[in-house]
Every structure is written in structure tokens, then in C-alpha cells.
N, C-alpha and C positions, 0 to 999 in steps of 0.2 A: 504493500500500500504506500509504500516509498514517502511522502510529507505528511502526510494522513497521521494525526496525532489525538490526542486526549488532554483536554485544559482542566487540570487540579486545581480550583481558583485563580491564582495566574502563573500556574506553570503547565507550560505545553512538552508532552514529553519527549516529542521531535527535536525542541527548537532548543531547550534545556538539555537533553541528555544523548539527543541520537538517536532515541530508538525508534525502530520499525516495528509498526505496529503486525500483526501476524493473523491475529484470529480475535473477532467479538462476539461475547455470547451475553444476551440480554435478556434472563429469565422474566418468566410472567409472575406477578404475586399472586397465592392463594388464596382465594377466598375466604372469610370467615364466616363459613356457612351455620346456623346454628337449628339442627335438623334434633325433633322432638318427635320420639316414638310415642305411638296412640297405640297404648293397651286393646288389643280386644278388635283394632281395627287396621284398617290397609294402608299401607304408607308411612308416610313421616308428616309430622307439621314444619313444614319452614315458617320459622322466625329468623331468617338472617337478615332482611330489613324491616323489622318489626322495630326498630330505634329510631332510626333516621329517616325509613325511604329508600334506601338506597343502600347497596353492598357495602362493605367495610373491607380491606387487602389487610395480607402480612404483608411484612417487607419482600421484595427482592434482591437480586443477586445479580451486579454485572460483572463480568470477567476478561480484561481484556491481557493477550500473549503475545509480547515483543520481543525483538531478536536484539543485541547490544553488539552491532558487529564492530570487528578491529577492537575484540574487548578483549586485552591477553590476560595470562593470572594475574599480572603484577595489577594490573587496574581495575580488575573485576574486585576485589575488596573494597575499593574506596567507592565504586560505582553502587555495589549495592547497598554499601554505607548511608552515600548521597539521598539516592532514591526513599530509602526506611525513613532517614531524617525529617523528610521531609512529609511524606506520607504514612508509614506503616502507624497504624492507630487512630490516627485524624480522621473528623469529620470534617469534609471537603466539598464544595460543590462542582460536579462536574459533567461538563460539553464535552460532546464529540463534534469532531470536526465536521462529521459528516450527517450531523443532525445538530447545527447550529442556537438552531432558535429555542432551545428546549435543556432544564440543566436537570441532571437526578441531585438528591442529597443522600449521602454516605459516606459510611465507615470503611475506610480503607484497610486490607489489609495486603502484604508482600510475601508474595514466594520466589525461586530464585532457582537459577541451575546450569551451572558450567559443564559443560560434558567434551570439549575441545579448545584449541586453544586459539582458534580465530571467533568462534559464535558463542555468545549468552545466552539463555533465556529467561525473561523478567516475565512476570505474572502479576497482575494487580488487578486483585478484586474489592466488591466495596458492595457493603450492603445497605438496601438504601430505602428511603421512601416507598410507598407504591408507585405514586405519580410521579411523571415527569412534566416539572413548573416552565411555563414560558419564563424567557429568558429576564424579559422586561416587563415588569407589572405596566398597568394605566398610568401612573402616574410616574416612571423612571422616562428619560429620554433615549429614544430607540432609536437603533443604525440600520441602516439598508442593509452591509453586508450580510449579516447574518436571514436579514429575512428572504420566507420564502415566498413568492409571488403566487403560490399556488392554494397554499394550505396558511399562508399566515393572515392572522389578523392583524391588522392597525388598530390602536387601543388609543384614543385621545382622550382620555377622559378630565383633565384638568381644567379646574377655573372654567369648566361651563357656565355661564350666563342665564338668570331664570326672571323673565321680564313678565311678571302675572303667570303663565304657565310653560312648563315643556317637556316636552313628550322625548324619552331618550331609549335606545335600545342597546343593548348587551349582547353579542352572541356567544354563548357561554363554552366552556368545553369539558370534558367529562367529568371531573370532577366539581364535585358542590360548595359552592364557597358563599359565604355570607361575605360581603365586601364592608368596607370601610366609607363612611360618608363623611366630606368636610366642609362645613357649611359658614359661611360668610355671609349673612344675611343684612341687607341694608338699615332695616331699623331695630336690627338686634333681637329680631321677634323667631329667627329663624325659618324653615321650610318647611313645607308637609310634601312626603313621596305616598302614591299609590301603588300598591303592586299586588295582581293578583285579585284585585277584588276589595284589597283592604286599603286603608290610608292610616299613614303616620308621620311622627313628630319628627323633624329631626333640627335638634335646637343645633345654636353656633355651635363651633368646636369640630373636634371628631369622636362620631360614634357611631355603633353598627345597633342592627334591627335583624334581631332573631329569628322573626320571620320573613325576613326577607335575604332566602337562598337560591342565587343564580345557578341554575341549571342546564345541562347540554341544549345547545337549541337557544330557541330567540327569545331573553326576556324583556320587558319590555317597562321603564318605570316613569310615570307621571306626576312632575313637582310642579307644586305649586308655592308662591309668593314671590321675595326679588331679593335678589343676592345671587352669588354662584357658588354651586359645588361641584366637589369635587370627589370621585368614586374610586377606590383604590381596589384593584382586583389582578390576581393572577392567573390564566387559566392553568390548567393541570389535564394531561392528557394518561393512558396506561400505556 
């Protein structure tokens, strides 16, 4: 995969250490399924979203296996040194190169294996989140490079303007997140969002609304009075 790398917060493991990446394996998380036998009767009761609505994951497991070439004995010590230093243990957030717009959060750990005297092999796995968070919330500033023209969304959401009313939409992505509201109201009176059927407060300051969980697909929230806010959201994909 010859440049093709892996960014540990701000270390790229190409562009820091050489290596070639070799092989990625991006386990799925398990579900937490919560299946209740019925005495006397057929089947099972699922209750695995009997909480939320919605599934709940274990963690998973990425793995990725690089090659450390021109790594003879004398510097294979200090290289696997380097790499643990910096990694083995740590929680990290981390991009692939080749799925940019998107970071896992995880525990790193290192394996390692000389078997000649021109090639290494480095192993770094990390165990991590379920989801994987877009790179840039609503409210961070976002760079073209990384985005996709196909599958990315543009997320503007800051210092919206609410002049009597305004109708805004959200397209959410798999995972359920209740967002962050910050509200700048002109006479200090703050705003009311509707969503869903219901309407609520949402005074100056920042605060979120428990029922109000954006979900895969297009939600849609209507505020009312004058001042601007402003919606902080990440989507989270599996």
C-alpha cells in the first residue's frame, strides 16, 4: 500500500516511522442482545432495545500489519521502542488514510516480530468504540481534503440566525445522539425548538433536551423567537 498510513492523533505511521502498511482488519461490534426465555412458551422475548430504541454495540477491534523494511537488528530495538512509546497502552484517536472523514476511539495495543534481517513486522491493534465519529463535528471548521463528495455531509450549523421563526434540518447518521444547543437570544428570553410533535425551552447558554434524539435519516427542528443558535452534533457511523 506503499504511502497508505494510519494517523494516531498526529502521528502518521508512514510519514513518522516508514512503515508499510500490509493488511487491515476492521471487526464489526457485537451486539448487546438481551434475549429473555418464556417458560412454557416458543421463542425468546427480545429486550435488546427495550432502553433506548435502538441497539446498544460492544466494543470492537481494528488490526492493522506493517512491514518496517531496511529494519536491521541493531534498529529494530529502538524502533519498537519508539512505536510502544508512543502508542502501546494509549487511548488514541484514529484515521485511516483511506477512510478520511471518519476517526475510531481506542486502546492501543503492540505486537512485534523480526524473523530476518532486512523485514519487521509491527502489529497495532486498538480496541475501540462501536462507532466510527465524523471527523468534524457542526460546529469544528472542516477541510475539503479529507471530505468525500459522495457520502459526506456539510454540517454548518453555527451562529444560525432565528428572525420570528426557522425551520432547520439535520441528516443524521447511524448512531443516536442528542446534540448540544447554544442559544444567544436577543432579549435574553431565549428560544423554543419543536421536534417531533413537541416544543421546548431552550434558554441562553448551552444545553441539550433529552428528548430531542437525532436519528439516521432526516430530522427536522423548528425554532422559534430571535437570537441565533447554534447545534453541536457528530454523526457516528458502524
Amino acid at each position: 500500500m506503499s504511502e497508505v498510513g494510519v494517523l494516531f492523533d498526529d502521528i502518521h505511521t508512514y510519514k513518522t516511522w516508514g512503515l508499510r502498511l500490509k493488511k487491515i482488519v476492521i471487526g464489526q461490534p457485537s451486539a448487546k442482545s438481551i434475549l429473555v426465555d418464556i417458560e412454557g412458551g416458543d421463542g425468546v422475548l427480545d429486550l435488546s432495545t427495550s432502553l433506548t430504541g435502538d441497539m446498544a454495540y460492544e466494543t470492537r477491534k481494528l488490526e492493522f500489519t506493517f512491514d518496517a523494511p531496511n529494519c536491521d537488528y541493531y534498529r529494530w530495538p529502538d524502533l519498537v521502542s519508539e512505536i510502544s512509546d508512543e502508542l502501546h497502552g494509549r487511548r488514541k484517536k484514529i484515521i485511516m488514510d483511506i477512510d478520511p472523514g471518519y476517526y475510531y476511539d481506542g486502546l492501543i495495543d503492540i505486537s512485534n516480530d523480526k524473523s530476518n534481517v532486512v523485514f519487521a513486522e509491527i502489529v497495532i491493534t486498538a480496541e475501540c468504540q462501536p462507532y466510527k465519529l465524523e471527523r468534524y463535528s457542526s460546529l469544528e471548521d472542516w477541510e475539503w481534503d479529507p471530505f468525500d463528495f459522495e457520502t459526506g455531509i456539510i454540517r454548518e450549523y453555527k451562529d444560525l440566525r432565528v428572525e420570528g421563526s426557522l425551520t432547520f434540518t439535520i441528516e443524521g447518521r447511524r448512531k443516536q445522539i442528542i446534540p448540544a444547543f447554544t442559544v444567544k437570544s436577543d432579549d435574553g428570553s431565549g428560544l423554543k425548538v419543536e421536534f417531533n410533535g413537541s416544543e421546548y425551552d431552550l434558554p441562553d447558554g448551552t444545553s441539550r433536551v433529552l428528548n430531542i434524539v437525532i436519528r439516521s435519516g432526516t430530522n427536522t427542528l423548528y425554532f422559534t423567537g430571535n437570537g441565533t443558535v447554534s447545534i453541536d452534533y457528530r454523526g457516528g457511523r458502524l
